[in-house]
ChimeraX commands (.cxc) that place a marker at each C-alpha (Angstrom):
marker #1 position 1.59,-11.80,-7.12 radius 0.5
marker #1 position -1.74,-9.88,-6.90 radius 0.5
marker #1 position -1.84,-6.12,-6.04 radius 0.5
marker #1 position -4.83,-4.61,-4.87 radius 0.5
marker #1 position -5.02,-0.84,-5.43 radius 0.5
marker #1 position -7.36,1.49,-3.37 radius 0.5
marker #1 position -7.51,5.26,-2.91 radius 0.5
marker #1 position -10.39,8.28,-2.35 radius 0.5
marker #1 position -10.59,11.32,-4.55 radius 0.5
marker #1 position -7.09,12.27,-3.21 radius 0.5
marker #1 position -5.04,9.82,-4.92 radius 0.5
marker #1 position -7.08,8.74,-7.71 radius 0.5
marker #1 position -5.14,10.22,-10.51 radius 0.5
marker #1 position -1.94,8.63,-8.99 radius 0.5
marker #1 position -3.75,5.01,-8.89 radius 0.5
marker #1 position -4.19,5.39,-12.55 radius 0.5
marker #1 position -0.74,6.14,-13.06 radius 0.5
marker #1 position 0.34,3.43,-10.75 radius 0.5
marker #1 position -1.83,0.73,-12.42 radius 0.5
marker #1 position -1.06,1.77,-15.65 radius 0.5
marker #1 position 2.70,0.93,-14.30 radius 0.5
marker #1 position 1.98,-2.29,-12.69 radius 0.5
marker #1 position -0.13,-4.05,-15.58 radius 0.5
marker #1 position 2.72,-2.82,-17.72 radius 0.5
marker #1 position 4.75,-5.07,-15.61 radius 0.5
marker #1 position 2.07,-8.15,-16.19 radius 0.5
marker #1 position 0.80,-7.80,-12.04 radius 0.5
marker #1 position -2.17,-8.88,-11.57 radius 0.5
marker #1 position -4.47,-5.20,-10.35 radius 0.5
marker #1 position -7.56,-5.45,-8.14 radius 0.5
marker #1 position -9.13,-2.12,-8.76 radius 0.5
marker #1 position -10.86,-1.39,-5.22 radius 0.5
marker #1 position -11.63,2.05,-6.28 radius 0.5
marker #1 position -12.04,4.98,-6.28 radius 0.5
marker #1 position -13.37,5.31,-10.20 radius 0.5
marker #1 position -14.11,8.30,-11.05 radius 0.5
marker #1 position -13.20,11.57,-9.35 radius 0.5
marker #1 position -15.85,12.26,-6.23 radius 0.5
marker #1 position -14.33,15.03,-3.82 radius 0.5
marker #1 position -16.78,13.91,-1.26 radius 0.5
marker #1 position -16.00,10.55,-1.70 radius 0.5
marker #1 position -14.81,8.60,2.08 radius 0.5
marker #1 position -11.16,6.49,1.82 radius 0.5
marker #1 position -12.37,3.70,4.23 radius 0.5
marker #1 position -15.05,2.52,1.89 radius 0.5
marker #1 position -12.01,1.94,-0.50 radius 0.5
marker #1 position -9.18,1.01,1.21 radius 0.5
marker #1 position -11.15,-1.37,4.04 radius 0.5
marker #1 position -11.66,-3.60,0.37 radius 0.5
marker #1 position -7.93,-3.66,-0.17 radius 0.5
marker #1 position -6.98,-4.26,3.10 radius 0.5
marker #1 position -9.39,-7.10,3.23 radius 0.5
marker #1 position -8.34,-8.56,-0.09 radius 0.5
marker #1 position -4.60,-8.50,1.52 radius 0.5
marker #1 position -5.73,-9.96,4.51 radius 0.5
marker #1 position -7.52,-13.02,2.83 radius 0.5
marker #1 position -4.85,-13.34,-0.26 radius 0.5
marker #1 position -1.78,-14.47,1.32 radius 0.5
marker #1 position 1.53,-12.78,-0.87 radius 0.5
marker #1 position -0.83,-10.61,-2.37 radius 0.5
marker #1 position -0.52,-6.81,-1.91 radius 0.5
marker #1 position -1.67,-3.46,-1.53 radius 0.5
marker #1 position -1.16,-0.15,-2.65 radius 0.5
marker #1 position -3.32,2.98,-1.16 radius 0.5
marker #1 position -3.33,6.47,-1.52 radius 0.5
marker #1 position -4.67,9.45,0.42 radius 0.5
marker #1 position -3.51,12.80,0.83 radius 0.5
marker #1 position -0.88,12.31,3.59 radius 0.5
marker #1 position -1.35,8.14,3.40 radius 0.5
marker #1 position -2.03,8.51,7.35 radius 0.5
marker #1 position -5.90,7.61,7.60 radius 0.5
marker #1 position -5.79,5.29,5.14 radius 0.5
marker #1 position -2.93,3.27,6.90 radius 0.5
marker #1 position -5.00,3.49,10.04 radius 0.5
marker #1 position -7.84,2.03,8.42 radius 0.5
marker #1 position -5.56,-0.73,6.58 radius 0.5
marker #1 position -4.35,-1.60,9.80 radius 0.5
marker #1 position -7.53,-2.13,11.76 radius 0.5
marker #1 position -7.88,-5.68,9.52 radius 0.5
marker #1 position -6.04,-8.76,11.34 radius 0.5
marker #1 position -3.13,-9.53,8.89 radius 0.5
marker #1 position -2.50,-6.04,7.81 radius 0.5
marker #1 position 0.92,-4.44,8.32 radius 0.5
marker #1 position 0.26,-1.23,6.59 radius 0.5
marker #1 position 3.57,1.45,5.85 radius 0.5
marker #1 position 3.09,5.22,5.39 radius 0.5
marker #1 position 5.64,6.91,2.29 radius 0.5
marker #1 position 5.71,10.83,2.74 radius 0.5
marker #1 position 8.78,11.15,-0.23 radius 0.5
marker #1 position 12.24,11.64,0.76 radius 0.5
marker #1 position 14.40,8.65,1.64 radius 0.5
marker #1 position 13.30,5.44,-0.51 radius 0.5
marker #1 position 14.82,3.45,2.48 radius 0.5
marker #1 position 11.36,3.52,3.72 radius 0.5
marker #1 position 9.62,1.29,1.56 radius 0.5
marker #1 position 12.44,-0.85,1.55 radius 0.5
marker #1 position 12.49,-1.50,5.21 radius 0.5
marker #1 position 9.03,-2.12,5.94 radius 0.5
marker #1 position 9.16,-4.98,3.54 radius 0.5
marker #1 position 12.86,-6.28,4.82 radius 0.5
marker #1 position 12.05,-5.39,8.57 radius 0.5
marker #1 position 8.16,-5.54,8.88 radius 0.5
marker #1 position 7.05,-7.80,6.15 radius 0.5
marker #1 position 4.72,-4.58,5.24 radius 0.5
marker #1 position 1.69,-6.11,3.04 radius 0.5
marker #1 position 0.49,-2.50,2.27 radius 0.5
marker #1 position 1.84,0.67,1.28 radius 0.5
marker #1 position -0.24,3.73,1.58 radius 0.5
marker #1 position 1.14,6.95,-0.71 radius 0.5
marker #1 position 0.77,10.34,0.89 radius 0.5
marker #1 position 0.28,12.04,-2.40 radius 0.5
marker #1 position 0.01,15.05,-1.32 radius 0.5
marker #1 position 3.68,15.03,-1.07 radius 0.5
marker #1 position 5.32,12.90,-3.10 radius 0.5
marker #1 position 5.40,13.30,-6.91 radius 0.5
marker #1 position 4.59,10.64,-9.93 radius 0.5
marker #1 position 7.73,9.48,-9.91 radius 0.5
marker #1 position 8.71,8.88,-6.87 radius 0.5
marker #1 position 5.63,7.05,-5.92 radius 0.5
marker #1 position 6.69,4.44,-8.82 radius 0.5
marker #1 position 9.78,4.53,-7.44 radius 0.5
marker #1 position 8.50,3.60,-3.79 radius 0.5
marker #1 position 5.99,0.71,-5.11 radius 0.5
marker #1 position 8.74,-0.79,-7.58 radius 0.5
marker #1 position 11.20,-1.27,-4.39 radius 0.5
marker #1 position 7.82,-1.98,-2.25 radius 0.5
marker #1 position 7.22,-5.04,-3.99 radius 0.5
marker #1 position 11.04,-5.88,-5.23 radius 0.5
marker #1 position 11.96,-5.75,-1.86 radius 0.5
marker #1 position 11.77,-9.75,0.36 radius 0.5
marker #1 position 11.07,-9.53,3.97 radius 0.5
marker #1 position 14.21,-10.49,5.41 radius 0.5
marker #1 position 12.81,-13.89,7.30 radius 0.5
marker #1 position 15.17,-12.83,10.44 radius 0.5
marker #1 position 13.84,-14.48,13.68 radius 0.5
marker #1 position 14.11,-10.85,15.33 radius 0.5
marker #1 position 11.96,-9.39,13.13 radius 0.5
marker #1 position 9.51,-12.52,13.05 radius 0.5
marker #1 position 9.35,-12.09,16.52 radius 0.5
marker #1 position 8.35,-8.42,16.80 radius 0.5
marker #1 position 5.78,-8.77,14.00 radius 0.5
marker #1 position 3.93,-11.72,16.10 radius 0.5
marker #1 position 3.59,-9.64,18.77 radius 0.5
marker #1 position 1.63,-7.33,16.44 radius 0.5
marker #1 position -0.78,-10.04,16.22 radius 0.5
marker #1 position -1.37,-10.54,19.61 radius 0.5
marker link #1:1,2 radius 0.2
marker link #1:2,3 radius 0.2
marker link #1:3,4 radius 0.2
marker link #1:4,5 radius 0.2
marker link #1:5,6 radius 0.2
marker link #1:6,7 radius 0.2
marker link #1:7,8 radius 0.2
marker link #1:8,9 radius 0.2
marker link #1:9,10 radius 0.2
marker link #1:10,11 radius 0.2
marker link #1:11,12 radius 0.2
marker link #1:12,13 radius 0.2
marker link #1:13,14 radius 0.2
marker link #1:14,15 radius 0.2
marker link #1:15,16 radius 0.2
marker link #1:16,17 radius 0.2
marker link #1:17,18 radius 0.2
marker link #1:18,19 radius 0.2
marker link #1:19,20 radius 0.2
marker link #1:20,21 radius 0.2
marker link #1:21,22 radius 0.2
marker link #1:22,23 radius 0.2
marker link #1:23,24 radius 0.2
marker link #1:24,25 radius 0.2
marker link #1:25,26 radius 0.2
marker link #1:26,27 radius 0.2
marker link #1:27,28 radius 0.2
marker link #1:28,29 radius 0.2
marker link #1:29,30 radius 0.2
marker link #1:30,31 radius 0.2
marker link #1:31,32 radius 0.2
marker link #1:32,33 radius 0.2
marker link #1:33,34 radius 0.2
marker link #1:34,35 radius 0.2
marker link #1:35,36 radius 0.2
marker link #1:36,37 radius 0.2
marker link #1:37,38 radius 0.2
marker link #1:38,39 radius 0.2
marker link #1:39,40 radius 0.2
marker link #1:40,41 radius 0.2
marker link #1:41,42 radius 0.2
marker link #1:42,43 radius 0.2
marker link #1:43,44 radius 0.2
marker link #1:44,45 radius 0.2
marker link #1:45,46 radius 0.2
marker link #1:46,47 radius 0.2
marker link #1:47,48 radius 0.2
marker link #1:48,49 radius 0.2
marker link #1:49,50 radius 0.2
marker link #1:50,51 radius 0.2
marker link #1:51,52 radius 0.2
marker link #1:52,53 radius 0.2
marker link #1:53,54 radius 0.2
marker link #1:54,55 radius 0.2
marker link #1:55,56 radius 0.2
marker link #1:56,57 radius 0.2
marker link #1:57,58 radius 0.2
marker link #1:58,59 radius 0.2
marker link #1:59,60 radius 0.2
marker link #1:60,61 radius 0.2
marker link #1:61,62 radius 0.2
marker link #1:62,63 radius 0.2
marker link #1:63,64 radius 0.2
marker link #1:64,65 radius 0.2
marker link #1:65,66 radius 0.2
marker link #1:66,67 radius 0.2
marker link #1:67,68 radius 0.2
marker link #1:68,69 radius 0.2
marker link #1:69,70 radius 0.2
marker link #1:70,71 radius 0.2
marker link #1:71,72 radius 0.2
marker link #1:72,73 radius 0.2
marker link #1:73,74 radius 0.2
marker link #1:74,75 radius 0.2
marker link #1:75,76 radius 0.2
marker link #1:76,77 radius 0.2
marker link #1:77,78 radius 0.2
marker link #1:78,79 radius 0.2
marker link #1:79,80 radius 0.2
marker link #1:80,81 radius 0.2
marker link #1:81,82 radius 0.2
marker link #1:82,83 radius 0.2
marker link #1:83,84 radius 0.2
marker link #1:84,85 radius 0.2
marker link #1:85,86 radius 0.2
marker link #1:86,87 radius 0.2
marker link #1:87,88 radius 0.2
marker link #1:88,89 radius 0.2
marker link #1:89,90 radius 0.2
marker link #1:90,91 radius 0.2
marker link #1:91,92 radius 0.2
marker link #1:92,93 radius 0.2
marker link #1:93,94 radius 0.2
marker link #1:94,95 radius 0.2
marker link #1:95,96 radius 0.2
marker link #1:96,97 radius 0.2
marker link #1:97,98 radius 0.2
marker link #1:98,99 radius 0.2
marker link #1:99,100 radius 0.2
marker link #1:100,101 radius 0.2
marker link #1:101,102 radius 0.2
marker link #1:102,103 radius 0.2
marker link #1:103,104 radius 0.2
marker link #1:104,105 radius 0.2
marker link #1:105,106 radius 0.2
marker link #1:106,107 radius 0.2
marker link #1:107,108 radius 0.2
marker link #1:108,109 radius 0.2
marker link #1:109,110 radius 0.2
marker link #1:110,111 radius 0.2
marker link #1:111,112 radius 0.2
marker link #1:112,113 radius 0.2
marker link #1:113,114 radius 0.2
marker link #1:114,115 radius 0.2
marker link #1:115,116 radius 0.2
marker link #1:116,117 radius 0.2
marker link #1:117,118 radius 0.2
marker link #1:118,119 radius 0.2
marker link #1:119,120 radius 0.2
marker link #1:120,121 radius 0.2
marker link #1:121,122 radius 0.2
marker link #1:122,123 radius 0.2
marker link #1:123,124 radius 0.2
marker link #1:124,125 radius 0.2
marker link #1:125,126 radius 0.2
marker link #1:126,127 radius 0.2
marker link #1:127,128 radius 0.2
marker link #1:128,129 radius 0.2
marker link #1:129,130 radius 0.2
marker link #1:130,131 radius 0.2
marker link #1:131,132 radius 0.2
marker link #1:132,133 radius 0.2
marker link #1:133,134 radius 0.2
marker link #1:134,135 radius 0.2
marker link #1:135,136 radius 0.2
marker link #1:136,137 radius 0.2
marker link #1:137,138 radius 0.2
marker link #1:138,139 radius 0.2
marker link #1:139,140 radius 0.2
marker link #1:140,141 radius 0.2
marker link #1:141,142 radius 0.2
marker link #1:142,143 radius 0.2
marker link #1:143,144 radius 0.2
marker link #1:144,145 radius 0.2
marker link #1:145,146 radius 0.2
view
């Protein structure tokens, strides 16, 4: 498995923490940036890398981060292949069932509202979590790619 992280100035602290995590857990990181801390800096010159990586890697996946995870899933999901979940906090349920339900390749971290710990929390179960193979569920998500 290969996880490709991406955020702008809004979620760069958290991608540290979050990579720090996952190579703790012997994942393989792609580091799309951001690097350093640059308030000015634009998310889709960051996450439009991950998404691409996804898109091209298949079983690999992605992790972004913006303040309320909203833009950057929009831009995620503007690349064919993409299925791209938004986690506000709250109900881990979320995560789970855009993996089981949507076979979600991507899951963008509204950090404004969500602590440390539950964002590890939500990428743990994230990438834990199988999509569920049901022919329901494959059906709705090729009609995505229509």
């Amino acid at each position: 498995m290969k996880i490709y992280l991406g955020t702008d100035h809004a979620g760069y602290e958290l991608k540290e923490k979050i990579k720090a995590y996952l190579v703790d857990l012997g994942v393989a990181i792609k580091d799309e940036g951001a690097f350093t801390y640059m308030e000015d800096d634009d998310y889709p010159d960051f996450i439009s890398l991950v998404a691409e990586g996804v898109a091209g890697e298949e079983g690999s996946f992605g992790i972004i981060m913006g303040k309320t995870g909203e833009g950057e899933a929009m831009c995620a999901n503007r690349t064919k292949g993409v299925r791209a979940a938004v986690y506000h906090g709250g109900n881990l349920e979320i995560p789970k069932l855009a993996r089981e339900h949507n076979n979600a390749n991507i899951l963008s971290l509204a950090t404004g509202f969500i602590n440390d710990d539950e964002a590890i929390q939500a990428v743990k179960i994230f990438i834990e979590t199988p999509f569920s193979g049901e022919e329901r569920h494959i059906r709705r998500i090729k009609k995505l790619d229509n």
